[in-house]
C-alpha positions as CSV (number, residue, x, y, z in Angstrom):
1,X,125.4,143.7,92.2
2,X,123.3,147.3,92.4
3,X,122.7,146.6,95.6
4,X,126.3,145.9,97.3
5,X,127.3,149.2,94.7
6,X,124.8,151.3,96.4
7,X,126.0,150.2,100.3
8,X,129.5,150.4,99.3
9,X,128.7,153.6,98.1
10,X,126.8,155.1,101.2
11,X,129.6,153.0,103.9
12,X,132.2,154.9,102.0
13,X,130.2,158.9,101.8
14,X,130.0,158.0,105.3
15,X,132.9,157.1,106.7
16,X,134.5,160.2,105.2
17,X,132.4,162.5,107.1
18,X,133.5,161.2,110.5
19,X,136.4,163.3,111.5
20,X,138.7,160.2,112.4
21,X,141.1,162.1,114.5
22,X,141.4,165.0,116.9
23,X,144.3,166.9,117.6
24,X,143.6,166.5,121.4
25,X,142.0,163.2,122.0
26,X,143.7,161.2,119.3
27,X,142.8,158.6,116.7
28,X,138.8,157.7,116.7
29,X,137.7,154.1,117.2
30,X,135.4,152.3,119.1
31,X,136.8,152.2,122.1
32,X,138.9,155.4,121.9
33,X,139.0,159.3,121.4
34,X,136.7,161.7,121.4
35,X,133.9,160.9,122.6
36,X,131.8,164.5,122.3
37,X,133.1,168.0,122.4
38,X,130.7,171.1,123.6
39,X,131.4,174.3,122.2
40,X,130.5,177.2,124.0
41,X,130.9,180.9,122.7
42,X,129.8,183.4,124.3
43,X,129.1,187.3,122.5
44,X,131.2,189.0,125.0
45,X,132.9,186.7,127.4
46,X,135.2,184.7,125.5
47,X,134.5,180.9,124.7
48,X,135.2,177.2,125.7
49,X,135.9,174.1,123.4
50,X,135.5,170.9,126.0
51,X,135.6,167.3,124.6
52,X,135.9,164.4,126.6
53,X,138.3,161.8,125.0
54,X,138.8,158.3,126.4
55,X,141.8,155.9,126.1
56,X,143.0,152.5,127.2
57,X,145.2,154.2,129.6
58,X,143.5,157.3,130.9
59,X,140.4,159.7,130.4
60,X,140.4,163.3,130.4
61,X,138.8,166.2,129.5
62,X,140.4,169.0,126.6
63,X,139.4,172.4,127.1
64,X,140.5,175.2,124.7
65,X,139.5,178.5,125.9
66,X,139.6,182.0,124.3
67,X,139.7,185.0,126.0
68,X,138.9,188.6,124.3
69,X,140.4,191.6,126.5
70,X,141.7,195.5,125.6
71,X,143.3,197.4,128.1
72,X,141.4,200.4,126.9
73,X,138.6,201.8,124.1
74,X,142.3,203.4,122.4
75,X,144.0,199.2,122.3
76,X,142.8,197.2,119.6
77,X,141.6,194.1,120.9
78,X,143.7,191.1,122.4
79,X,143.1,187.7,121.8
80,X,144.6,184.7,124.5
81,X,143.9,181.2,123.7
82,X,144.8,178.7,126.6
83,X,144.7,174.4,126.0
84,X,145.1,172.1,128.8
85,X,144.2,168.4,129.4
86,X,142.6,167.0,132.9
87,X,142.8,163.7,133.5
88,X,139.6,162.1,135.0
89,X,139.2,159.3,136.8
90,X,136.5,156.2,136.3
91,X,133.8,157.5,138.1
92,X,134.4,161.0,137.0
93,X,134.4,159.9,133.5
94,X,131.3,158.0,134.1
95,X,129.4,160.8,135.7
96,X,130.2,162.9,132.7
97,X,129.3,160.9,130.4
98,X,125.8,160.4,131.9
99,X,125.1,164.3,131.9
100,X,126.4,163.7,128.1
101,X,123.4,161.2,127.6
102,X,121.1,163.3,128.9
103,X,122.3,166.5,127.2
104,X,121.8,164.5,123.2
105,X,117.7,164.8,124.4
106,X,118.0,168.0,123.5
107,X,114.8,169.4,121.5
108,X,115.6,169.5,118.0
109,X,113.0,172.0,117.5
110,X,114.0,174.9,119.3
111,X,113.7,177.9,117.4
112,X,114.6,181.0,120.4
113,X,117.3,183.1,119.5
114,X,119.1,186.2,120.2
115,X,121.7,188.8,119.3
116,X,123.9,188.5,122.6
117,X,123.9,185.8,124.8
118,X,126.0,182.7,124.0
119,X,125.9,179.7,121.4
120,X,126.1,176.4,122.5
121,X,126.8,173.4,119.8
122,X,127.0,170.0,120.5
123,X,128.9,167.4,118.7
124,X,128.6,163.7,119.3
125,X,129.9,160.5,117.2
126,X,128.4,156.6,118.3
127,X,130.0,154.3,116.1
128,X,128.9,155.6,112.6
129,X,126.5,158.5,113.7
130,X,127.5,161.7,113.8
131,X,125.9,164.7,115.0
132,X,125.5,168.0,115.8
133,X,123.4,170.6,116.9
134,X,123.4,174.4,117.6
135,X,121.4,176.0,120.7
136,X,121.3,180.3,121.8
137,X,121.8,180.4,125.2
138,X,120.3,177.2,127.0
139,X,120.1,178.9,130.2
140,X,117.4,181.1,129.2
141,X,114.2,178.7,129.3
142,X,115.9,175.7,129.4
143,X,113.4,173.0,130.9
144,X,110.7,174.6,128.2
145,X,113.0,174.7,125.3
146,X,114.1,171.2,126.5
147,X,117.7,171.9,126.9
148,X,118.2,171.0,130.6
149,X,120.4,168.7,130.1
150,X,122.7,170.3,127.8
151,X,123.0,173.5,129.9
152,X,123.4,170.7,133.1
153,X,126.2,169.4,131.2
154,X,128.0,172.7,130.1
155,X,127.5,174.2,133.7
156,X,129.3,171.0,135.2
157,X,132.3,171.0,133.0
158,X,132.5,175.0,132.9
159,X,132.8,174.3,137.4
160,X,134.8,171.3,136.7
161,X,137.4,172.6,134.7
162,X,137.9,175.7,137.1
163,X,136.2,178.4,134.0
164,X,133.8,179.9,137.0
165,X,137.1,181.3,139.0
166,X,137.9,182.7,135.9
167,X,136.4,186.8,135.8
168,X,136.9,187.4,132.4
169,X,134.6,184.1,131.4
170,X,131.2,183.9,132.1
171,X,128.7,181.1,131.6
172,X,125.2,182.7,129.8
């Protein structure tokens, strides 16, 4: 009877940690939702929220970006958030989501940091895992710091989604 307690106990602790739905990619299960998001903000360029979410009926990718702008030192800063949805096909989906396997290699150990550049966090949920880590600037170093897959996987989605024809957003 301590025993069944003590794993009802942890099943329950965990399964309200898992955020079980997601304003863009819907209820969670195993077969559905989000299946990671990549957060990417940078000190003076803006940032990008990307997840890719999965569904019986379509895939696509979420992105959620945030631009900072003033017309002049006199303005006060302006703030414009955009959201869209991209629908992906199979093999698009599939691609992805093998620069996503390859991007959760990441080195858990990586200690660089900085006061500009960008911060990258990855967040990732496989049945009842959940995860997420927080990386300065993958770009700088990133086969030594053993993040070459994760800045693979942003610089893919930041081209994919159209960010790089953007000016005022800049991948660091």
């Amino acid at each position: 009877m301590k025993y069944i307690f003590l794993i009802l106990t942890f099943l329950s602790t965990s399964a309200f940690s898992i955020e079980w739905a997601d304003e863009d990619c819907g209820q969670w299960n195993a077969y559905e939702g989000k299946v990671f998001s990549l957060d990417i903000g940078t000190s003076f360029h803006g940032s990008a929220l990307f997840k890719l979410c999965k569904s019986e009926t379509q895939n696509f990718i979420s992105i959620l970006t945030t631009q900072r702008s003033r017309k002049d030192e006199a303005n006060e800063i302006v703030e414009t958030t955009t959201r869209k949805h991209i629908e992906i096909s199979k093999e698009e989906y599939e691609k992805i989501f093998k620069l996503y396997e390859v991007a959760l290699q990441y080195n858990t150990l990586d200690k660089s940091s900085g006061t500009d550049g960008s911060n990258w966090c990855i967040e990732s949920q496989r049945s009842f895992t959940y995860t997420k880590a927080c990386f300065w600037t993958p770009s700088y170093n990133s086969e030594q710091r053993g993040l070459k897959g994760l800045y693979d996987l942003g610089s893919y989605l930041w081209e994919f989604t159209s960010l790089s024809k953007n000016k005022e957003m800049r991948l660091y």
